[in-house]
C-alpha positions in Angstrom: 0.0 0.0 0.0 2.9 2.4 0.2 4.2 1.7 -2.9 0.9 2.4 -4.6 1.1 5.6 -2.5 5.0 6.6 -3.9 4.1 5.3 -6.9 0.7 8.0 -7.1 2.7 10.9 -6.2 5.0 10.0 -8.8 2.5 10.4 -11.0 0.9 13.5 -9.9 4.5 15.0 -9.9 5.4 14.1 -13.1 2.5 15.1 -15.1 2.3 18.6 -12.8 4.3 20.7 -15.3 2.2 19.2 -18.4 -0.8 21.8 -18.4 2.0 24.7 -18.4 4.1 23.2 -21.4 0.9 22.7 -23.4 0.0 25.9 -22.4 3.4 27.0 -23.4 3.7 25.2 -26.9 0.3 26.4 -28.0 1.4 30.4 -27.0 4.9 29.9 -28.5 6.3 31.3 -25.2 6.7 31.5 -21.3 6.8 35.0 -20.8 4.8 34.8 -17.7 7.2 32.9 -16.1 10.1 34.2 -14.2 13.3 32.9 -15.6 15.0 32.9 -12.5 12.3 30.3 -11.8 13.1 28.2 -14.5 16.5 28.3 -13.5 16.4 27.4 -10.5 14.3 24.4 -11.0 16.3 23.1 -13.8 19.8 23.2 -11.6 17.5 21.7 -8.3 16.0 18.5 -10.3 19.3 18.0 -12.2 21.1 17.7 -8.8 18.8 15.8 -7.5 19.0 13.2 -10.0 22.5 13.1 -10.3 22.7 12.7 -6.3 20.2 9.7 -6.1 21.3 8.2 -9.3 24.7 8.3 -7.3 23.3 7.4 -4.1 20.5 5.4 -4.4 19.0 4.9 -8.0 15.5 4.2 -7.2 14.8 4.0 -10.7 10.7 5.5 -10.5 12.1 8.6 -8.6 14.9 9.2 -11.3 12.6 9.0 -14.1 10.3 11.4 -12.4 13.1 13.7 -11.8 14.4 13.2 -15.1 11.0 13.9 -16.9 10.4 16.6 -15.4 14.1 18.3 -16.0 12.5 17.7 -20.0 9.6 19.8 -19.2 11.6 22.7 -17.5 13.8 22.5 -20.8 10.9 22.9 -22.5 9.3 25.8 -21.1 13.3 27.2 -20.4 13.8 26.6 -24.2 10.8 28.9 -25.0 11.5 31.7 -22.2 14.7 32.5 -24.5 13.6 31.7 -27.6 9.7 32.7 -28.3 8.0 32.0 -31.6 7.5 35.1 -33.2 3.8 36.3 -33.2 
């Protein structure tokens, strides 16, 4: 039963950045996100990967991490380089 609970939250966390990239994709750009924001997430999940890939590669949790550093590229990719409108 707590796996089903760890493996739930996975879930939830992974797909929590999808309604913004869609969002993002369809406007051709994140300007109302702070790109300090973006940063900053970007470097936190990419060390936290790296540490538990290093530490203790719980492979579910490194996927989830790793998915979501995709996303943040995404919508990091878009803060610097809008479509034109």
């Amino acid at each position: 039963m707590i796996n089903l609970l760890g493996y739930v939250a996975m879930f939830f966390l992974i797909i929590a950045a999808l309604p913004q990239v869609v969002k993002t994709f369809k406007e051709g750009h994140s300007d109302g996100l702070a790109g300090g924001y973006i940063v900053l997430l970007l470097v936190g999940f990419s060390l936290m990967a790296t540490y538990l890939f290093l530490t203790k590669p719980v492979i579910p949790v490194i996927l989830n991490y790793l998915f979501n550093i995709v996303m943040i590229s995404i919508l990091g990719f878009y803060k610097l380089f809008p479509r034109s409108k």
